[in-house]
C-alpha positions in Angstrom: 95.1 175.2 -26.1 96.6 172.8 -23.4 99.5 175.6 -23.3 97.2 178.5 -22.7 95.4 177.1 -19.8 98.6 176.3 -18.4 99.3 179.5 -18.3 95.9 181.0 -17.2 96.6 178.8 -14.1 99.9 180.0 -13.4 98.1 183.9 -13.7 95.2 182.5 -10.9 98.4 181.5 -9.0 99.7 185.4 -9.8 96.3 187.0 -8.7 95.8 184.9 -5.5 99.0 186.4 -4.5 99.0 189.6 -5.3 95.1 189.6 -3.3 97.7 189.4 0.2 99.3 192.5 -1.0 96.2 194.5 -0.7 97.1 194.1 3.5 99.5 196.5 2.9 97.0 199.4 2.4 94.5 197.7 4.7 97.1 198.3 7.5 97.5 201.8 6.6 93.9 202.7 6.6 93.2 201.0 9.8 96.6 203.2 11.4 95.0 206.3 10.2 91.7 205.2 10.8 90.0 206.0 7.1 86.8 204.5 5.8 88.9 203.2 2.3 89.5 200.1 4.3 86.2 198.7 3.2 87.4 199.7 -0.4 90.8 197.5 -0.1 88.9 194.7 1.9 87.0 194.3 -0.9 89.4 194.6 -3.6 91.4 192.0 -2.3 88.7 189.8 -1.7 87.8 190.0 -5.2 91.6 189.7 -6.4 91.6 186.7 -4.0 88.4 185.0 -5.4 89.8 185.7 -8.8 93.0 184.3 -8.5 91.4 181.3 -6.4 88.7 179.9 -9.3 90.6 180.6 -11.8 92.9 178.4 -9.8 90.3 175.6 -9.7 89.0 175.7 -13.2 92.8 174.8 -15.0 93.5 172.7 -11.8 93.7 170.1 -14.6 96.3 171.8 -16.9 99.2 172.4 -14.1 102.5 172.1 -15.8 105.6 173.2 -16.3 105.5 176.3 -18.8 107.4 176.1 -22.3 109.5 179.5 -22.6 107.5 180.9 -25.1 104.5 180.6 -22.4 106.8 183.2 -20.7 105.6 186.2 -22.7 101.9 185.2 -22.2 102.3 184.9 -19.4 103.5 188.5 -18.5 101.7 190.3 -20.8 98.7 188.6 -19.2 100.1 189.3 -15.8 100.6 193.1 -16.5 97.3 193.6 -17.6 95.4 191.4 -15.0 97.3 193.1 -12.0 96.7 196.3 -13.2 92.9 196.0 -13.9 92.7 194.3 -10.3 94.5 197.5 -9.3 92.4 200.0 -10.4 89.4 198.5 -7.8 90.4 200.3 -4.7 90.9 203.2 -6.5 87.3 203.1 -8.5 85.4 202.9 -5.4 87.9 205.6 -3.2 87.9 208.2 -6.0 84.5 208.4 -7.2 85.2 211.0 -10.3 88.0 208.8 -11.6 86.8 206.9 -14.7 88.1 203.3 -15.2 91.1 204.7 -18.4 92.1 207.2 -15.7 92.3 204.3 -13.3 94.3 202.0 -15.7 96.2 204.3 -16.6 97.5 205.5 -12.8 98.2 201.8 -12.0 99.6 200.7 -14.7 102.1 203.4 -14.3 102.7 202.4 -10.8 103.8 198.4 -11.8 105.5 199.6 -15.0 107.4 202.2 -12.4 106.6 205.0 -14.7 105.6 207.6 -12.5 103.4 209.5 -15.0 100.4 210.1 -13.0 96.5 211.7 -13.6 95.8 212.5 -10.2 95.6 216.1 -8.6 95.3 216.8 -4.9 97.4 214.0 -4.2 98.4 216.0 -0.3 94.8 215.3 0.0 94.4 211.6 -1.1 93.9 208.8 1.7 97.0 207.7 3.1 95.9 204.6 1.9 95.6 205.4 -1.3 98.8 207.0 -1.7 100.7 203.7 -0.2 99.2 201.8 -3.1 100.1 203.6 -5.4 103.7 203.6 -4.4 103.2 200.2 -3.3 102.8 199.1 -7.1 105.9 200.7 -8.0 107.4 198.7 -5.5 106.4 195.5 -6.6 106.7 196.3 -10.2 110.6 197.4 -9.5 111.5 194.1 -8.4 109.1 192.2 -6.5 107.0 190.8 -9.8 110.6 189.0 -11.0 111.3 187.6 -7.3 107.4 185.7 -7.2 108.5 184.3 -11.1 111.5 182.9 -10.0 111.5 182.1 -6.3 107.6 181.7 -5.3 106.2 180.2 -8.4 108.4 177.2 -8.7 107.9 176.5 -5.4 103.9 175.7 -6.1 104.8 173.8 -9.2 104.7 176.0 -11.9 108.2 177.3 -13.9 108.9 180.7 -13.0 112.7 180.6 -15.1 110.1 181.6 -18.4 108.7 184.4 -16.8 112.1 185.8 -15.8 113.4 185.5 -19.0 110.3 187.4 -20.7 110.1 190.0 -17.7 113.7 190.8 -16.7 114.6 193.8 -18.3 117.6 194.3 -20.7 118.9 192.2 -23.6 121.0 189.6 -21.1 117.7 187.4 -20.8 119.8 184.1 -20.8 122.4 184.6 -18.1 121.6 182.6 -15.5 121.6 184.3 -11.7 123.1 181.4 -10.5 123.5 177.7 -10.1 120.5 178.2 -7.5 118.1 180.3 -9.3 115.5 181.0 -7.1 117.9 180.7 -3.9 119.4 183.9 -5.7 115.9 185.8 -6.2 115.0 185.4 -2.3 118.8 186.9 -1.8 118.2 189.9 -4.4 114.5 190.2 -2.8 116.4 190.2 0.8 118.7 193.2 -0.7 116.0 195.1 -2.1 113.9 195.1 1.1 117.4 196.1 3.1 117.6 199.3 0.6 114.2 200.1 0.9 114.3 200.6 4.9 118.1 202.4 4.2 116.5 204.4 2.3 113.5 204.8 4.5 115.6 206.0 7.1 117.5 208.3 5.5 114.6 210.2 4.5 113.2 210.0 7.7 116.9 211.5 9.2 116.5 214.1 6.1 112.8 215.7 7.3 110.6 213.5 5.8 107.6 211.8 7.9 107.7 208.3 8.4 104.6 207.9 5.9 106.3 210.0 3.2 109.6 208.3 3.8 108.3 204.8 3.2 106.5 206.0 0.3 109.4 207.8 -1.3 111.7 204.8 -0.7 109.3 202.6 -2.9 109.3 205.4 -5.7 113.3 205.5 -5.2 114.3 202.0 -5.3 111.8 201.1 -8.4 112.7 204.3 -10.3 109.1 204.8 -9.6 108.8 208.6 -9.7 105.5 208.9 -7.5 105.1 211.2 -5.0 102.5 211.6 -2.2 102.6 215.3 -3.1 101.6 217.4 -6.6 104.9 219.2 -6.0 106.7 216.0 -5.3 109.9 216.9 -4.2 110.1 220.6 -4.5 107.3 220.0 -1.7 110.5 219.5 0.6 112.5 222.0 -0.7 115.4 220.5 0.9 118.8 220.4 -1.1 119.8 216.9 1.5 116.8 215.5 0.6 117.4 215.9 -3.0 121.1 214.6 -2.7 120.0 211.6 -1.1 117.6 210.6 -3.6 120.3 211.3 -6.7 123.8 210.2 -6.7 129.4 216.0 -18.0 126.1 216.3 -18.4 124.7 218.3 -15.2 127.4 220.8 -15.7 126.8 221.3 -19.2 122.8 222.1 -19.1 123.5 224.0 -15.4 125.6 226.4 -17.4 123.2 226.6 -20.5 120.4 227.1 -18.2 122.1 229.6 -15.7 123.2 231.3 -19.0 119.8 231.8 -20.3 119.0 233.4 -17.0 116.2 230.9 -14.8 117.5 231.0 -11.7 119.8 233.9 -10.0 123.0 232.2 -9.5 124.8 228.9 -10.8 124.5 226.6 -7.4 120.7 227.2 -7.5 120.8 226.7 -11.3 122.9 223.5 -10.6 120.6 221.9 -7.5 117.5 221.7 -9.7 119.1 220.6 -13.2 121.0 217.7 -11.4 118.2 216.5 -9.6 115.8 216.6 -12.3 118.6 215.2 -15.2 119.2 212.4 -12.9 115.6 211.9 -12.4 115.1 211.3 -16.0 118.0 209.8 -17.2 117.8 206.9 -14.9 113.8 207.4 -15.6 112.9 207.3 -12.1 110.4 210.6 -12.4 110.9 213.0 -9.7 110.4 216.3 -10.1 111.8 219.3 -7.9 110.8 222.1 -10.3 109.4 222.9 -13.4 111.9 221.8 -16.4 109.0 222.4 -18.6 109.8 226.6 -18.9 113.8 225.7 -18.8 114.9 226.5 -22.3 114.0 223.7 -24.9 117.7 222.2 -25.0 117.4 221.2 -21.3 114.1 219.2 -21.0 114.6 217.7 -24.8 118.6 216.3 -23.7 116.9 214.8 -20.7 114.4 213.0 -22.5 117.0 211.8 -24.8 119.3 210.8 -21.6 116.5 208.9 -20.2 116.6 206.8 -23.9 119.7 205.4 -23.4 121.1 206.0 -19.8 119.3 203.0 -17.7 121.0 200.2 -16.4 120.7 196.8 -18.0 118.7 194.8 -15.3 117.0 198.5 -13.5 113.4 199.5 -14.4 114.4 202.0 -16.4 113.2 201.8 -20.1 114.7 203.1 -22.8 117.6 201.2 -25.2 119.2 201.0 -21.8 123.2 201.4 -21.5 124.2 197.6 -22.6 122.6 198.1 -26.2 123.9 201.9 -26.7 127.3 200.3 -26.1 126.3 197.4 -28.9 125.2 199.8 -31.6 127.8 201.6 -31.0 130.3 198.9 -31.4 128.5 197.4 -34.3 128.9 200.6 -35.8 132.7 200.8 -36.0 132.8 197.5 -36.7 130.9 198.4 -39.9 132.9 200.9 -40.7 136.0 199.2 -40.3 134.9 195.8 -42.7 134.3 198.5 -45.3 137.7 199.1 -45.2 138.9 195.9 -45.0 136.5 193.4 -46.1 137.9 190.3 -45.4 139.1 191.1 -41.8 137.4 189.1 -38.9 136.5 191.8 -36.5 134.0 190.1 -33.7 132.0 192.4 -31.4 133.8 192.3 -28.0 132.1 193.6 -24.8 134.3 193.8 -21.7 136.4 192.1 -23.6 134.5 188.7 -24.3 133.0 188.1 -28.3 129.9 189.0 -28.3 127.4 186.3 -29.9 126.4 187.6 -33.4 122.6 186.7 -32.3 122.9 188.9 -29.4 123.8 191.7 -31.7 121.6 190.9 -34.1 118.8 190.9 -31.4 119.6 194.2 -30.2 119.9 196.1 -33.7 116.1 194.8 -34.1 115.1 195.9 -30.7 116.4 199.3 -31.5 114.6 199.5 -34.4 111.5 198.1 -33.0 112.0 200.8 -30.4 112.1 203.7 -32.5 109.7 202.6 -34.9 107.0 202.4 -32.1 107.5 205.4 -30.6 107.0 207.2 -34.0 104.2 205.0 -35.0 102.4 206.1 -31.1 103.9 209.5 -31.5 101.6 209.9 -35.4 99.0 208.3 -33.2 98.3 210.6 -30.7 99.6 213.0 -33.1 95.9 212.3 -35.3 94.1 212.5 -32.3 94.9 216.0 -31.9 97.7 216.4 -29.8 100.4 218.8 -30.7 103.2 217.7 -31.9 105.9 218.5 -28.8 103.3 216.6 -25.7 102.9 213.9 -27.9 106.7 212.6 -28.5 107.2 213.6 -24.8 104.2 211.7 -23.4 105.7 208.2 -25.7 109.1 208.8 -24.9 108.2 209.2 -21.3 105.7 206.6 -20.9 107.7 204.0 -23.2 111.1 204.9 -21.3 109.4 204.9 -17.7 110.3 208.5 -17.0 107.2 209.6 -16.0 106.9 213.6 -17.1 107.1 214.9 -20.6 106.6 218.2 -21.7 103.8 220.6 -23.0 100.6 219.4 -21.5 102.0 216.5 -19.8 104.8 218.4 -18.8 106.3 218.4 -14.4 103.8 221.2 -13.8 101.2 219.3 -15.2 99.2 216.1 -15.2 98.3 213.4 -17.8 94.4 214.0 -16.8 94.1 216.5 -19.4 94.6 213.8 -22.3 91.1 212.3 -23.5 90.2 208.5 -23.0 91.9 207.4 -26.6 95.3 209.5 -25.9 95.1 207.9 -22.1 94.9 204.3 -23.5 97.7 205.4 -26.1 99.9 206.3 -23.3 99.3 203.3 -21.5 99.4 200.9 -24.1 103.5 202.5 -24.2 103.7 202.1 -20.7 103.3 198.3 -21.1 105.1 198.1 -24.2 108.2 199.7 -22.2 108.1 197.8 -19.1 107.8 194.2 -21.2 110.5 195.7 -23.8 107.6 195.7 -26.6 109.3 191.7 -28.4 107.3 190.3 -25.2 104.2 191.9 -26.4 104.4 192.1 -29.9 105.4 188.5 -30.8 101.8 187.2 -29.4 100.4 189.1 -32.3 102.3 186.9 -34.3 101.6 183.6 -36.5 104.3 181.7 -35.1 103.8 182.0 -31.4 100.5 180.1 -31.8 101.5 177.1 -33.5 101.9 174.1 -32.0 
């Protein structure tokens, strides 16, 4: 019980920090001069008050946290941000109900992009920086307060790295200097964000849509201040700035099948929108959903295992594609010859058999949730192609699936108990679902 409370003051510390990020939108809406100030005033007064006696009431149980408090810790974060999230919005938005809400901000700090909102030219400006300013934070900003900020008030921010960083490599350390290495990577991030900024702004953009794409770019967010989202622009340099076998390959199925007149239109829009999803980041510049089937289902499978170990991409991510791969010759080859020694080498140093071992049962855990959400939403009425696409999506952060949550749609037309589904994948995702799932689990509450 000691442990828990720990950890409750630790999320006060969380929430009393994350109240100064609501300045961000309180600047905007002063700029532009729109009555949701009073909306975000209030919000982060709450988040601040919050935070604050929540602070005060476990003053007594300030420690240092045990690793396992690590993954309570950021499943309680996730969740607590995200309902804190949803305040500005409630009060802005009057028609939005409280899933819709959850569900729109959650995607924003799990950097999904997947979005219920319609109009969004129309939206505040205020509104549509928080939004993007989640996706921000959730890219890299959450890992940088757990490792530099938190230790720095007294409480251990090395667990929640280690349950938050994303990719199998949990254990390498960043450095003799841990958090002296966050504030460098934090220092890096904000450098490509106004890089990035820039560039968009040289490219056409306006300086509130280039700040606002930049967040979505460098968290593999994938919002947009825009329903079209990029094909808003319609600007091939904008397009190459935001994207860097396998383009080729579905260009020439698709140009073959007849979408678009010629091959260099055919090959703009399938390389921006398979390098959209394959590194999950969720931009859209037209509507994949009416390419034929091959196309839109090879991205979604891209975006499964094409993310960088360490990015917010979700997904098996490239590090434990490479594993199972290995592990699966190496099988092969001790049938063969059973009493060889054949260890598992990765750029060329022996891979721990605990490492593999841990990412086999991530893999399965992987796939067995997304068909376990997939039946879900599959009983709730949901045919059977939206509902793999909306829990592949959500679970790999990529934002659009297909069907009725599709590029040219939205995820508003889902009913509350699909909603909650999708978000509940979101999470699962962005904490790489051991987080989550081992609090359900005897043994983590043990003493």
């Amino acid at each position: 019980m000691r442990s828990l409370f720990g950890v409750l003051h630790a999320l006060g510390t969380l929430l009393a920090l994350f109240a100064l990020y609501f300045l961000l939108p309180i600047a905007t809406a002063l700029i532009y001069r729109e009555s949701a100030v009073s909306a975000f005033v209030a919000a982060g007064a709450i988040t601040a008050a919050l935070g604050i006696g929540l602070r005060l009431v476990t003053r007594s149980y300030r420690s240092e946290l045990k690793p396992r408090d690590g993954y309570l810790l950021i499943t309680l974060s996730w969740l607590a941000l995200a309902a804190v999230a949803t305040i500005p919005l409630l009060w802005t938005l009057p028609n939005l109900s409280f899933t819709n809400a959850f569900f729109e901000t959650m995607s924003g700090l799990s950097t999904n992009g997947a979005t219920v909102l319609t109009g969004l030219d129309l939206l505040p400006h205020a509104v549509n920086l928080w939004r993007h300013a989640l996706s921000w934070l959730g890219g890299m900003g959450l890992i940088i307060m757990g490792v530099a900020i938190l230790p720095l008030l007294g409480i251990g921010g090395m667990q929640q790295y280690r349950a938050d960083a994303p990719g199998p490599t949990k254990d390498a350390r960043l450095g003799a200097r841990i958090a002296h290495t966050a504030r460098l990577l934090g220092l890096v991030y904000l450098g490509l964000t106004a890089v990035c900024t820039a560039a968009l702004f040289a490219a056409g953009m306006s300086p509130f849509d280039a700040i606002c794409h930049a967040f979505s770019v460098l968290s593999l967010g994938g919002f947009s201040t825009h329903d079209a989202s990029i094909a808003y622009f319609h600007s091939p340099l904008i397009e190459t700035i935001l994207i860097a076998v396998s383009c080729v390959g579905v260009s020439i199925h698709v140009y073959l099948k007849g979408v678009y007149p010629d091959f260099i239109t055919t090959f703009r829009y399938v390389s921006f929108n398979l390098v959209s999803m394959a590194t999950d980041c969720g931009f859209v510049n037209a509507n994949y959903g009416v390419w034929p089937v091959f196309a839109p289902m090879w991205m979604l499978f891209l975006s499964c295992v094409c993310a960088n170990t360490g990015s917010t991409g979700g997904g098996i991510k490239m590090f434990r594609s490479l594993v199972l791969i290995k592990q699966s010759w190496r099988e092969m080859f001790t049938l063969v010859h059973p009493q060889a020694v054949a260890p598992l080498k990765i750029a060329g140093q022996v891979l721990p058999n605990r490492v593999v071992y841990s990412v086999l049962a991530f893999i399965f855990m992987y796939f067995m949730t997304i068909v376990l959400l997939t039946f879900v939403l599959l009983i709730s009425g949901l045919d059977l192609v939206s509902a793999f696409s909306a829990i592949v999506a959500c679970i790999n952060s990529a934002g659009p699936g297909l069907n009725v949550v599709g590029p040219g749609n939205t995820y508003a037309s889902l009913s509350d108990f699909q909603t909650w589904i999708c978000t509940l994948a979101m999470l699962l995702g962005r904490v790489e679902i051991f987080a989550f799932v081992v609090l359900f689990t005897p043994t983590f509450w043990r003493k």
